[in-house]
N, C-alpha and C positions, 0 to 999 in steps of 0.2 A: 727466315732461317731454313735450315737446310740438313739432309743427313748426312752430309757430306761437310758439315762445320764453318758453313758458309753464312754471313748473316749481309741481308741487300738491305743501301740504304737509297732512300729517292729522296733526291732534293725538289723543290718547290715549280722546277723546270723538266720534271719528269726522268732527269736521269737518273741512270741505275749504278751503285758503286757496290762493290761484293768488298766485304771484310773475311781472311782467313784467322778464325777465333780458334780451330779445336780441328783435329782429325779426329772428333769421334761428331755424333750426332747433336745436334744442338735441340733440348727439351723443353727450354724456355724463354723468354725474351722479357726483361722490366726496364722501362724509362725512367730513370729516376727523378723524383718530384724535388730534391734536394740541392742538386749539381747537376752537370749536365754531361752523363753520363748514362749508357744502355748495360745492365746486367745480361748476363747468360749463364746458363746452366747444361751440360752437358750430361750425356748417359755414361759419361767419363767418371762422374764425380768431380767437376771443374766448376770452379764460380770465377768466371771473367767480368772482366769490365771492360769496354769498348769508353776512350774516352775522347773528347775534342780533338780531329784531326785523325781520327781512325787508330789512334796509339792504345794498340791492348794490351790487355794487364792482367797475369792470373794472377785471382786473390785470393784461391784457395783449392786445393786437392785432397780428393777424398774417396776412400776407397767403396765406396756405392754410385749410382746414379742420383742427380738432385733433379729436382723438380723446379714446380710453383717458389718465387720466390713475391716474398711479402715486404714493404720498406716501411719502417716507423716514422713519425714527424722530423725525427732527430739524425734520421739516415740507418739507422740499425736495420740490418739484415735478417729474414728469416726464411729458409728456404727449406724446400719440404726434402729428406734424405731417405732411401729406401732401405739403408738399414739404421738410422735413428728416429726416425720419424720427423724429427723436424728440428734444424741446427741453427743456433742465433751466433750471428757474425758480426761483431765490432769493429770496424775500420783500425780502432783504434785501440783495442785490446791486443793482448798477447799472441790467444789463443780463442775460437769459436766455442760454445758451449754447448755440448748436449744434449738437450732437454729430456729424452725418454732415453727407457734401454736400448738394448742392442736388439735388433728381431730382423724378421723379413715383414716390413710394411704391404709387400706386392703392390705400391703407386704404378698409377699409370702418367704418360705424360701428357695424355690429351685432355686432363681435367682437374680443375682446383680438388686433388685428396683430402685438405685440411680446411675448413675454415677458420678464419685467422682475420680478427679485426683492433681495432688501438679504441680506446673508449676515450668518453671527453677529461679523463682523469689521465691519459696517460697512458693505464695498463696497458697491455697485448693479453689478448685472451685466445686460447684456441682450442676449436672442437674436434677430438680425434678420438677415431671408432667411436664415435656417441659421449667420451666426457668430456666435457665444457671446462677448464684450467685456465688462470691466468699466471704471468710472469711475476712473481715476488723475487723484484731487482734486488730488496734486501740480503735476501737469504740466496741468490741467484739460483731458483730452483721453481719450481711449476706446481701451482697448489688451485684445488679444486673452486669451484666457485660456492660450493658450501661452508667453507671455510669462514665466511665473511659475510654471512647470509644467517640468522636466526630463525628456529623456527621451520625452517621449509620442508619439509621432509621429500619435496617433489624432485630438488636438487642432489638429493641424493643419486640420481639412477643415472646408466652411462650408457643410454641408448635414445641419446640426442640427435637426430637424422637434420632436423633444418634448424636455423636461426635466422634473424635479419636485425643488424643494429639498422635503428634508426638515427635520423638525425640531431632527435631531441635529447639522443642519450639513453633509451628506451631499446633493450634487447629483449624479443620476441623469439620465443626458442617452442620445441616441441617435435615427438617422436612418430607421429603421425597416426595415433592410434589415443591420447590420454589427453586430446584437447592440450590449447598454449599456454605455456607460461612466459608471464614476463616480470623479467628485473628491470629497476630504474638503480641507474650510478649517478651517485650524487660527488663532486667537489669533499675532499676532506680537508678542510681550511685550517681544521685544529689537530692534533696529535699530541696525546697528554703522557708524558714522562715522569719517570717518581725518581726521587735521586737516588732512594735505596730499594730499592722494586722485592725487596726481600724481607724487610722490618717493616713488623706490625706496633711500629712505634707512631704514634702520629707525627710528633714534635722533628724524629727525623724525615718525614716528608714536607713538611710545610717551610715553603719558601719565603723567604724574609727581604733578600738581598737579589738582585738582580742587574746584570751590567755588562757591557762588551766594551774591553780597552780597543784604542789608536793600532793595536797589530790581528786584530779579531779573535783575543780570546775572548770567550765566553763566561763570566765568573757569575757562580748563585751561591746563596747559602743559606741552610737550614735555622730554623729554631733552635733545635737542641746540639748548633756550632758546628755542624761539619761544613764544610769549605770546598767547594768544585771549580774546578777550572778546564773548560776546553776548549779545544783548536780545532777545526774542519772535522767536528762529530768524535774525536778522540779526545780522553779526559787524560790534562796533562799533570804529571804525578809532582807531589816537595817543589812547587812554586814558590813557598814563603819559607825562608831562611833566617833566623831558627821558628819554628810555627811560634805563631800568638800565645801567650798562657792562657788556661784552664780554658779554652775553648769560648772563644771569645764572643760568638756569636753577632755575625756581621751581619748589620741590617743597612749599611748605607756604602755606596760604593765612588769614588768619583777618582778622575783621574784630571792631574792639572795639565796646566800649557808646557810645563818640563817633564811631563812624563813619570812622574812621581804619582803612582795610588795610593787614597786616602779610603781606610776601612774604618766606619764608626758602627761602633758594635753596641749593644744589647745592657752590658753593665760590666765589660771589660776595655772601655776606655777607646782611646782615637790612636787606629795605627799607623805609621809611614813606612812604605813598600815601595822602596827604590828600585829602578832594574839593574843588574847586572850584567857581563858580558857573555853570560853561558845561560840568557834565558829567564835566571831562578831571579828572583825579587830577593834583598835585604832590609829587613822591618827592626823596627825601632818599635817600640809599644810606651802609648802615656798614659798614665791613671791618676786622680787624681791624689796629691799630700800637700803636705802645710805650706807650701812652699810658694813665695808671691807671684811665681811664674807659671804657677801650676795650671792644667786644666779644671774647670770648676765642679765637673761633673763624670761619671764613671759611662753613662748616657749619651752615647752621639747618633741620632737618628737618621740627620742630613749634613751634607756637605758642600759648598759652591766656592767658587773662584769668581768675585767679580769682572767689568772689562778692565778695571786695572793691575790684575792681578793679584789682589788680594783674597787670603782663604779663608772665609767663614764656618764655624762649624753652628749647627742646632743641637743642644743637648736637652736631655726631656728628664729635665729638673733643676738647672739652674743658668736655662734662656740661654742669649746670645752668646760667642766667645770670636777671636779671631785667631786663627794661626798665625804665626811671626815664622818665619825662617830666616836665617842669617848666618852664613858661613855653616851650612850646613848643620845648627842647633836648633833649636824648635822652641818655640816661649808661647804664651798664652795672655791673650786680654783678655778680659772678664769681667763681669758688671762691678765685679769687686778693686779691678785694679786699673780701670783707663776705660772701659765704657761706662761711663758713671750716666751715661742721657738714656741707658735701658731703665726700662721698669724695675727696680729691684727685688718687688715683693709680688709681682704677679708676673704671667707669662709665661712662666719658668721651663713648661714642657712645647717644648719645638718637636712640630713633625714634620716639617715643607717650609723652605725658602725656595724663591725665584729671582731673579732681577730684570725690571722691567727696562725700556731703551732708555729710560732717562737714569739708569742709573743708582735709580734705589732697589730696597732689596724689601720686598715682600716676605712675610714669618708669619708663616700656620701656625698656630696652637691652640691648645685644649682650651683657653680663655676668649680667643678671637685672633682676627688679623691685624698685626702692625705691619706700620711701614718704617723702613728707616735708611736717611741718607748718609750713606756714610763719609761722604765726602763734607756734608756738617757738620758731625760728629768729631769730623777730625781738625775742625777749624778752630 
């Protein structure tokens, strides 16, 4: 590169090709690890890209000189600015973000101003004028490394001069006067969520139900009946039309080969949640009464669809049942009215069915495991 906004490239035969990127000075030069593309940086306030075939591309203008530019695993940008300090640029975003105020940095271009490294987690951390910060993509803003760290009172201070991550994940920092400190980042493989992160209730924290329909919503529900549903991390609002009565409290979730979801709840019965054309689900709710067709139990803990298509529910007080569907009504077998080869006087609390290849259906309960064919049963 050149002050004259010249950048030379040499092929493998020693020759020399000049690219004209910028009539101002060129500050910086990055090969991307990505694509195969060369970044530049100008005392213009330019972020070019030179890409296959010498075709450049400004990808950004800005009213300072940039510097050091830094590239994430994922291709994100971060390039040092002399009057923000340091600007992250998205290919694929709107707009570049920010990160510090507005000031006079006074960067120079002949030396990394920032250190700036990706840890084996992901983050970007960077150290400017001595504080140590990483990138919280959540909140897309820049938070200290104390933040995340108990205890330390060493990480408090912002007159951090060296660091050096290592390979093992192990960053070695220190001011040259107070002896090193070192952080280890560890993988955070869990991330614990409350559904009501504001009630000191228990019952509305404790998850019961858990489940992801055929379109990737996300459905869970509480003990004490509330019902969530979300879609790519947003919770989507009045999915079941008209809601379940008195807060049904769904502990089982399943959804058939027609795309019918079956909710069996707590001691508010087995509900049917058809979809509709605008999204919402229309529910039908069964509880049990006197009636031959009834379900036998208010209790549905689990629910399966054999491979032939048939719906089993488990009720945890009066055992086995089958769903019937026909012409869009709903019926119920029962040990009382057509599974007469169940146990009638034991079993009775079902918490887990499976179906194994051959075809039977496996039944957890509070007395032990049975097996049963259904395909005998019906013979």
């Amino acid at each position: 590169a050149s002050v004259h906004g010249l950048l030379a490239r040499v092929n493998n035969s020693g020759q020399i090709k000049f690219h004209k990127v910028s009539s101002s000075p060129v500050n910086h030069i990055k090969v991307s690890q990505k694509d195969e593309r060369v970044f530049c940086t100008t005392a213009k306030g330019e972020l070019i890209a030179v890409e296959k075939g010498g075709i450049v591309k400004n990808l950004l203008k800005h009213d300072a000189p940039l510097y050091n530019v830094f590239e994430e695993k994922d291709g994100v940008l971060w390039i040092e600015s002399d009057a923000y300090g340091i600007i992250r640029f998205d290919d694929g975003e709107d707009k570049p973000l920010f990160m510090y105020p507005k000031a006079n940095y006074s960067f120079r271009s002949w030396i990394n101003n920032i250190n700036i490294f990706q840890d084996i987690t992901g983050k970007v951390w960077i150290n400017l004028k001595g504080e140590l910060k990483f990138y919280n993509a959540h909140q897309k803003k820049m938070d200290p490394l104390s933040s995340i760290v108990r205890n330390s009172y060493s990480l408090e201070r912002t007159n951090i001069i060296r660091l050096f991550y290592d390979t093992t994940g192990v960053l070695w920092f220190g001011s040259g006067q107070d002896g090193i400190d070192k952080a280890v980042f560890r993988e955070q493989h869990f991330q614990v969520s409350a559904p009501d992160p504001n009630s000191f209730v228990r019952l509305k924290n404790e998850v019961r139900g858990l489940f992801e329909d055929k379109n990737g919503r996300l459905w869970y529900s509480t003990k004490s009946g509330d019902l969530y549903v979300y879609k790519d991390g947003i919770e989507v609002k009045n999915v079941l039309k008209p809601q379940p009565i008195n807060d049904a409290g769904i502990y089982a979730f399943f959804e058939d080969s027609r795309g019918t979801i079956w909710l069996g709840s707590k001691s508010n019965g087995l509900i049917r949640a058809r979809p509709s054309s605008n999204g919402q689900f229309t529910i039908q709710q069964f509880t049990f009464d006197s009636g031959k067709n009834s379900i036998s139990n208010n209790s549905v803990y689990c629910i399966l669809e054999d491979k032939k298509g048939r719906l089993w529910g488990g009720t945890y007080g009066q055992g086995l049942i089958q769903i019937i569907e026909k012409n869009g009504d709903v019926s119920f077998k029962t040990v009382k009215n057509g599974l007469g080869e169940y146990p009638e006087n034991s079993f009775k609390k079902i918490r887990h069915m499976a179906e194994d290849s051959s075809g039977r259906i496996w039944i957890g309960t509070t007395e032990g495991l049975l097996i049963f064919d259904p395909d005998a049963a019906s013979r």
